[in-house]
C-alpha positions in Angstrom: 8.8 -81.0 -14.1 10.0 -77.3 -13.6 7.6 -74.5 -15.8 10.0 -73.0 -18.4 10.6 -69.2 -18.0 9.5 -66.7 -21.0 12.1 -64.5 -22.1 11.8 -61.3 -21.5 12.7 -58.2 -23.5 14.2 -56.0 -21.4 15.8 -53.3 -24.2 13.9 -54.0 -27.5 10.3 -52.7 -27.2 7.3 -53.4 -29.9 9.4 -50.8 -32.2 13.1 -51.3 -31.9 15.2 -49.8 -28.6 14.1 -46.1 -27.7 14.8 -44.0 -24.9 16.6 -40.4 -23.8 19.3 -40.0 -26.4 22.3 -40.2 -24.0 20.6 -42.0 -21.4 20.6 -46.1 -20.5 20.1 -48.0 -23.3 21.1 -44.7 -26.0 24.1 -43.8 -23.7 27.3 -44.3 -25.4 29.0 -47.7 -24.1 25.4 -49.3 -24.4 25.2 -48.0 -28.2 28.6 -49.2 -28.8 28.2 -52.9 -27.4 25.0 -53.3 -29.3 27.0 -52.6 -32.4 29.5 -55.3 -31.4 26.6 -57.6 -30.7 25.0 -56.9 -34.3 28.2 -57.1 -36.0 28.6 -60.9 -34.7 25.0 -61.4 -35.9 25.7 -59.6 -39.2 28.6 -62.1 -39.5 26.9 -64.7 -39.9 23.9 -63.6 -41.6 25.6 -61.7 -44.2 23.8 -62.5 -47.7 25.6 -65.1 -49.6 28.6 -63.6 -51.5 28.7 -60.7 -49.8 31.1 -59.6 -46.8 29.2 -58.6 -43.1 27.6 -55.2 -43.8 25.2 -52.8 -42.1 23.6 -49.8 -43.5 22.5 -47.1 -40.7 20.0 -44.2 -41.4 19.0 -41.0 -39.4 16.1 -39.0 -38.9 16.8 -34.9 -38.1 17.3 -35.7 -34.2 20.4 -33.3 -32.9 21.4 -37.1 -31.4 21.2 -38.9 -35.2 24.6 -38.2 -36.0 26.7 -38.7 -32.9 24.7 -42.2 -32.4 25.1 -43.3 -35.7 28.7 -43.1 -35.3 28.8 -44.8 -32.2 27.3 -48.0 -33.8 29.5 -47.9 -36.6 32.9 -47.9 -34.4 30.9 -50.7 -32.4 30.4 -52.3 -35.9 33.5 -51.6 -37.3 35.7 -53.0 -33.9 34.4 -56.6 -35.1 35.5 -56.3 -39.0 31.7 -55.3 -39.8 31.5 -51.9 -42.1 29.1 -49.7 -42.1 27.2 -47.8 -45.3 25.9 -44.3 -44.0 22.6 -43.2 -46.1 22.2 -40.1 -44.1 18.9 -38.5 -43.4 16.5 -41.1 -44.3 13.1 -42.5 -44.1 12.5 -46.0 -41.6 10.7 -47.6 -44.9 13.9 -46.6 -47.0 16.7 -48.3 -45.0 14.0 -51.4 -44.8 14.0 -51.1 -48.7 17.7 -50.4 -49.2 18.5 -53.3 -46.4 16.7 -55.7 -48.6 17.8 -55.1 -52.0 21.6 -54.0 -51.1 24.2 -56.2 -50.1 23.3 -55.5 -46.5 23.1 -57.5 -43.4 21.2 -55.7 -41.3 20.1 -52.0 -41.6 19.2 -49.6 -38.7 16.9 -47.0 -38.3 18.0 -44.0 -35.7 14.7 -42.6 -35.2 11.9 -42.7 -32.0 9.6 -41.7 -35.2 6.5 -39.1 -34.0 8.2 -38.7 -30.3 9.7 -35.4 -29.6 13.4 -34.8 -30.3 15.2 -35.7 -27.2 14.2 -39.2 -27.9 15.9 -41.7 -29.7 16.1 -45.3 -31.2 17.3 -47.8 -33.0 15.1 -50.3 -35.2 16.9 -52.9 -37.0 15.7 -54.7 -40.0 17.2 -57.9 -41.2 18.4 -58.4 -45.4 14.8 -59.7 -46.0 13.8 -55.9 -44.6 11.4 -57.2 -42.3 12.3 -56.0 -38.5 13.9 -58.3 -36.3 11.8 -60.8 -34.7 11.7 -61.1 -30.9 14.2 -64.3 -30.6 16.6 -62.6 -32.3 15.9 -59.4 -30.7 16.3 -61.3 -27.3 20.0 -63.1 -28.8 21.3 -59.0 -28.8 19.9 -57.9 -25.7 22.1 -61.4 -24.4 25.0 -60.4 -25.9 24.9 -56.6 -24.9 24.2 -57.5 -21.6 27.3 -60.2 -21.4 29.1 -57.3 -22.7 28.3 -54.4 -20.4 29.8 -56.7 -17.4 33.4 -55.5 -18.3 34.1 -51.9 -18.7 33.4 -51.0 -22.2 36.5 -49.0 -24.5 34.1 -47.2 -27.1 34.4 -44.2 -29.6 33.2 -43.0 -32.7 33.6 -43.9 -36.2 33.3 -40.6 -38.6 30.6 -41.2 -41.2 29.7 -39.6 -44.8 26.8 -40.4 -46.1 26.1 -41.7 -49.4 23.4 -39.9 -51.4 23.2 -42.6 -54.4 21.2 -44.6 -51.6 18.3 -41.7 -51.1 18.5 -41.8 -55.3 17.7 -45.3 -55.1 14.9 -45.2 -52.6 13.3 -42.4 -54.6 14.0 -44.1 -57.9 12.3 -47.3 -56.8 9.2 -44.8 -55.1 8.7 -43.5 -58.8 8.6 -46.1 -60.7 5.7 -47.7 -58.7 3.7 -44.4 -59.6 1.8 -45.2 -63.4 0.6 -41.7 -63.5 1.7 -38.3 -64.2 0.7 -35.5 -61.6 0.6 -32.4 -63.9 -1.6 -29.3 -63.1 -2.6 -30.8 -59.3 -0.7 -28.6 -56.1 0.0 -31.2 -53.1 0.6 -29.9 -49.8 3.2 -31.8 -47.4 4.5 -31.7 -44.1 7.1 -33.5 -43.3 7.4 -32.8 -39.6 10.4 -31.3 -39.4 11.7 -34.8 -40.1 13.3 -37.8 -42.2 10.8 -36.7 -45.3 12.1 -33.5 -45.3 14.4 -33.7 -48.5 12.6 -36.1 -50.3 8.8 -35.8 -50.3 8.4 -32.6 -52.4 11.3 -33.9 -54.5 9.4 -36.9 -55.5 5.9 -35.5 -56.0 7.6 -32.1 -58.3 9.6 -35.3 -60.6 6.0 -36.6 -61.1 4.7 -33.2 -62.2 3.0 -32.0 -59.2 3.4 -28.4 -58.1 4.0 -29.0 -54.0 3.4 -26.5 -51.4 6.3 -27.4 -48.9 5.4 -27.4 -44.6 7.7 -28.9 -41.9 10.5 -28.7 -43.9 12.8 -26.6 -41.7 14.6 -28.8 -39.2 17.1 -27.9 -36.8 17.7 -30.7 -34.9 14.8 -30.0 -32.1 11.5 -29.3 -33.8 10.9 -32.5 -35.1 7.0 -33.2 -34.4 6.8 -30.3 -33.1 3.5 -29.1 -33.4 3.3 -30.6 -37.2 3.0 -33.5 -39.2 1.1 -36.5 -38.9 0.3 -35.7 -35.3 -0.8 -32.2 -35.9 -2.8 -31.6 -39.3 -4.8 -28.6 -38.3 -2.5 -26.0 -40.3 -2.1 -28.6 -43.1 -5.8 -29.0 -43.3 -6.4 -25.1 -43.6 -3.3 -24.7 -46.0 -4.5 -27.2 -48.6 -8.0 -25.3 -48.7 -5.9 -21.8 -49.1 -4.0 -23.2 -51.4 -6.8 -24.9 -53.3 -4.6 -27.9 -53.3 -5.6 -31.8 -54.4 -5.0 -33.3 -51.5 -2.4 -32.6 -48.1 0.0 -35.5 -46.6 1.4 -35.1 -43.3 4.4 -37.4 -42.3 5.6 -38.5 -38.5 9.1 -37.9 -37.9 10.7 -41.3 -39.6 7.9 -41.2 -42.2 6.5 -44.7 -41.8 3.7 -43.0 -41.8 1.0 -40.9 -43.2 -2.2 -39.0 -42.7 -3.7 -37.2 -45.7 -6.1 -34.6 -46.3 -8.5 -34.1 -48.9 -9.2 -31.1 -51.3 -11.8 -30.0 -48.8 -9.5 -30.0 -45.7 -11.1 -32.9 -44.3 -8.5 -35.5 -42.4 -8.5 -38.8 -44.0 -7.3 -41.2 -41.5 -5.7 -44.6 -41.8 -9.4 -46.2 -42.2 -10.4 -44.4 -44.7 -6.7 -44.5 -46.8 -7.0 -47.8 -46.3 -10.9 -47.7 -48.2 -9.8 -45.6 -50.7 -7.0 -47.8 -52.0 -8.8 -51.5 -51.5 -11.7 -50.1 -53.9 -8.7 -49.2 -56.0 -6.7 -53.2 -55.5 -10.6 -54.6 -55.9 -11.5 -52.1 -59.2 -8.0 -54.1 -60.4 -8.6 -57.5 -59.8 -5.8 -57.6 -57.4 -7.3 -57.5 -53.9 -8.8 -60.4 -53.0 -11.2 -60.3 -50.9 -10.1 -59.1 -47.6 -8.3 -56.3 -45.9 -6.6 -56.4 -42.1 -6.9 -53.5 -40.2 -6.9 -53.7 -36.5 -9.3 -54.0 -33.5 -9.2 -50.0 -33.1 -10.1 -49.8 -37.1 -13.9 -47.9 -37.1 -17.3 -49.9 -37.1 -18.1 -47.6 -40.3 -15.1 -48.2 -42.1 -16.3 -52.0 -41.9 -19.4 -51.6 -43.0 -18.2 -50.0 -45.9 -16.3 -52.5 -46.9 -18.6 -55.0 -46.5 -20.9 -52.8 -48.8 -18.3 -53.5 -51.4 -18.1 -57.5 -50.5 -14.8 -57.2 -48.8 -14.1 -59.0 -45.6 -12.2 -56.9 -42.4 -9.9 -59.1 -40.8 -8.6 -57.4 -37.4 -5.6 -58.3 -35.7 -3.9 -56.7 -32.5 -2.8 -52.8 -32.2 0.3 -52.4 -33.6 1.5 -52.3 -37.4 3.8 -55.3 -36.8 0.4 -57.2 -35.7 -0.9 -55.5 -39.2 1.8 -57.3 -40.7 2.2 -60.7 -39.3 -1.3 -61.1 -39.9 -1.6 -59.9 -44.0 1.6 -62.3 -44.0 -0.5 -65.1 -42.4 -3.6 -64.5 -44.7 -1.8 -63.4 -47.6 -3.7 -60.5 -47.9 -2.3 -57.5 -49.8 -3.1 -54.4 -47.7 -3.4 -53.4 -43.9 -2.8 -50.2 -42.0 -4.2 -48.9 -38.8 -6.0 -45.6 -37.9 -2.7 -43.3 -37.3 -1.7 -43.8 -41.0 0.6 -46.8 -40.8 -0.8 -48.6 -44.0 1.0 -51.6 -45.7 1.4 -51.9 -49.4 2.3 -56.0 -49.6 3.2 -55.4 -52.9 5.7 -52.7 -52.7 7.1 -52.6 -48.9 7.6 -54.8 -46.1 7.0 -52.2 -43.7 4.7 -48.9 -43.4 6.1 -45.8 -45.6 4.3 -42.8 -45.3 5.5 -41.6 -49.2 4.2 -45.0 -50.7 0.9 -44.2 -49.0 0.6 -40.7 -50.5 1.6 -42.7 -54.1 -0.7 -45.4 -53.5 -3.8 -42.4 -52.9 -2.9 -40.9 -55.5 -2.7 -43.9 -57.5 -6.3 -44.3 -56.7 -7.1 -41.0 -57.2 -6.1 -40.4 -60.8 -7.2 -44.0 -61.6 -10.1 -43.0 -60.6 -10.9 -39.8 -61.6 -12.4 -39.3 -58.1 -11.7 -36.6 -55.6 -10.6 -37.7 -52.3 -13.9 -36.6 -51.3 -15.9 -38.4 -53.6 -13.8 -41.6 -52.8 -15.1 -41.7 -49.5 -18.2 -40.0 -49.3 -20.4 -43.3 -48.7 -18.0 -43.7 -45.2 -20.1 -43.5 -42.2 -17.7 -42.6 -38.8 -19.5 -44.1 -36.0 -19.1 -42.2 -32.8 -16.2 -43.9 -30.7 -15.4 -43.5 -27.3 -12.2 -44.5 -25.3 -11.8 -44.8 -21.9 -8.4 -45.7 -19.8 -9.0 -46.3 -16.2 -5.8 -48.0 -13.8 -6.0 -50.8 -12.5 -4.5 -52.7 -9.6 -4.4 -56.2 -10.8 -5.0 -57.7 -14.8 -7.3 -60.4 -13.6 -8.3 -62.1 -16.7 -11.6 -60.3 -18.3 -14.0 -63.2 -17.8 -13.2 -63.4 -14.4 -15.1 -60.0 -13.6 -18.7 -61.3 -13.8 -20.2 -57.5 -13.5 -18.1 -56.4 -15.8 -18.9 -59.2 -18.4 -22.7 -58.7 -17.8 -22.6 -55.0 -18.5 -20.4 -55.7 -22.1 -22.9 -58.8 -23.0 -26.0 -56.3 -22.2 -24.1 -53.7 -24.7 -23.7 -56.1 -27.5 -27.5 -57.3 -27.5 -28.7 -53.9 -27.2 -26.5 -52.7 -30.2 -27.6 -55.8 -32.1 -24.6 -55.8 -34.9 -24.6 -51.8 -35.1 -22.1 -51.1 -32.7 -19.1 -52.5 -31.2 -17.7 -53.5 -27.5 -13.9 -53.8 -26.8 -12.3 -53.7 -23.4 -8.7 -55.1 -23.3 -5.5 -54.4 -21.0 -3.0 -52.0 -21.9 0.2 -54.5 -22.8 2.8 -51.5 -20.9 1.2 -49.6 -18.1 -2.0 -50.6 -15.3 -4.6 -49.5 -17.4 -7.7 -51.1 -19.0 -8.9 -49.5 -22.3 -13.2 -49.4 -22.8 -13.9 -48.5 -26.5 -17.5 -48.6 -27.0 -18.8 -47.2 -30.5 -22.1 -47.3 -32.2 -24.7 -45.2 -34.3 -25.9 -42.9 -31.9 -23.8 -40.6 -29.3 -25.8 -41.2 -26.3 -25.7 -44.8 -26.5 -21.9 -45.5 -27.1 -22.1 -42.5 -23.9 -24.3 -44.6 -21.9 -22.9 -48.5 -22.6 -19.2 -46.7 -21.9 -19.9 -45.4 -18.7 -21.8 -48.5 -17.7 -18.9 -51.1 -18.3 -16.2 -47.9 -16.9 -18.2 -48.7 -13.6 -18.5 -51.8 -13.6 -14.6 -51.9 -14.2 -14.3 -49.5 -11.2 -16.2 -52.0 -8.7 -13.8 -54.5 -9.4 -10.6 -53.6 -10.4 -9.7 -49.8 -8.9 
């Protein structure tokens, strides 16, 4: 009997289509047919009662606009309207997708890259992102489509600000606190948090010291936010501020900054706010963070009798796994956390709540929240490749990892896996002491290089 053949995406990437605004698969015709394809998927997955409907947010991208109103007028040729929201966060048209009458909502963003690239990220009415089957069924139909010349246009948008109101609303009234007499620093990357950040935090009574929130179309990311904290963490200690929050361009997520201008990364967000869940009786006992997530960061939490459950890189791994354990909270290192309870997707603004929630529940600086958090010295190694033969098939390269393990003994941690897009194998070796994770690193790197380069 003949194998079967996987499917493979050839548009849709771990994070929606992205590309060169402009270029294959963000060039006009290709945008156009996809909204044609979605619109015959919205049709029939439109929520009971309602008519076929797709909501479409932007982040500041010079691209946003035009893009957005190619989809619609590929939306709208197939009887499918479209509900504008604007300039928008990725977590907000998941939100608004899933409490709206809405279909399918779409993000145009390519979140922390810089601004000539684009994307599109589509959530379905439960506000989870597509899955890949489905994701696979549109790349089909855009594909059957692109055969014939395609007849496209553009479909003039305005955007609707009662859906930014309701994003925000639904943001403050997950917050039990009041914020009076603290100054927050954000930066909002030039990007979609822009307009709505500072608004938030000054409704709760926070005085907010506003950076990144000039964008022109270009400087998205550039040199700020969540990628680039440095003047954030020197502006929160000048400004003798509570705490710093950096976005990435969509705002899915969030790296903060504590009062003493120390980054707090995704690891330790995610300690500060599972102490909080656990303080509350509403954790359980376990947190999913992934393979990357710090040998420290899991000590600690075992410190506090909570279990780390790691799952692949990638917040949709984050995701699929809390779902599967039904565990409340996840995140990874860059500052995508998961709030189970609140979001079905990353959102860099509920993160900042959620810390603060902690925070003032507290009565804890940042600092003090995390000042038992040990970062063991990690280092990462890429080296290409010229074949991905399977990892146990490299016996010198097994040998050298097995020798690392026993001589760390349970205080430090091997992981060498295969990059899933380019020729690459990743070594990350961390432990207690510098020279060791040094010396076990460059061991396995050689090992890796006999074989494989």
């Amino acid at each position: 009997m003949a194998a079967s053949m996987e499917r493979v995406r050839q548009l849709f990437g771990t994070d929606g289509m992205r590309g060169v605004a402009g270029r294959f698969p963000l060039d006009e015709p290709t945008v156009y047919v996809f909204g044609q394809a979605l619109a015959e998927w919205a049709a029939r997955h439109a929520p009971a009662g309602n008519a076929p409907r797709v909501l479409i947010g932007i982040d500041t991208r010079e691209s946003g606009p035009w893009l957005a109103e190619v989809l619609a007028a590929g939306l709208r040729s197939l009887g499918v309207d479209a509900s504008f929201a604007g300039l928008i966060t990725t977590p907000g048209v998941a939100l608004l997708t899933k409490t709206g009458p809405f279909a399918a909502g779409v993000m145009i963003s390519a979140s922390h890259n810089s601004y000539e690239d684009n994307g599109l990220k589509v959530f379905d009415h439960s506000g989870f992102k597509l899955p890949d089957e489905t994701e696979l069924d549109l790349e089909d139909a855009i594909f059957r489509r692109l055969e014939s010349p395609v007849s496209h246009g553009r479909f003039s948008l305005s955007a609707d600000p009662g859906l930014d109101r309701q994003y925000l609303d639904y943001l403050r009234s997950t917050f039990p606190h009041r914020l009076d007499g603290r100054t927050i620093v954000v930066d909002c990357a030039h990007g979609a948090a822009t307009h709505l950040a500072a608004p938030l935090l000054e409704s709760l009574g926070a005085t907010v010291v506003r950076m990144g929130c000039d964008p022109d179309g270009r400087n998205i990311n550039e040199n700020c936010g969540a990628l680039h904290v440095e003047d954030l963490c020197a502006r929160v200690v000048a400004e003798n501020a509570f705490a710093g929050f950096a976005f990435d361009g969509d705002a899915d997520r969030c790296i903060v900054v504590s009062g003493s201008g120390a980054k707090v990364d995704g690891d330790a967000v995610l300690l500060i706010c599972s102490r909080h869940l656990l303080r509350q009786g509403r954790l359980g006992d376990a947190v999913v963070a992934t393979v990357m997530s710090n040998l420290g960061f899991e000590k600690a939490l075992e410190r506090d009798g909570i279990r780390l459950i790691r799952s692949a890189v990638g917040d949709k791994y984050v995701l699929k796994e809390m779902v599967r354990t039904g565990v409340p909270i996840g995140g990874e290192q860059s500052g995508h956390v998961i709030f189970a309870e609140y979001a079905t997707t990353g959102d860099g603004l509920l993160t900042a709540l959620r810390v603060l929630d902690a925070a003032v529940a507290s009565g804890l600086t940042l600092d003090e929240s995390i000042a038992d958090l040990e970062i063991y010295p990690q280092s990462l190694v890429n080296l290409v490749v010229r074949e991905k033969k399977p990892i146990k098939d490299l016996p010198g390269v097994v040998r050298e990892i097995e020798a690392a393990e026993a001589a760390f003994n349970g205080s430090g941690r091997v992981l060498v896996r295969y990059s899933g897009t380019e020729a690459k194998i990743r070594v990350m070796v961390e432990g207690a002491r510098q020279q060791d994770v040094d010396h076990w690193t460059g061991r396995i790197a050689e090992a890796i290089r006999a074989e494989l380069t």
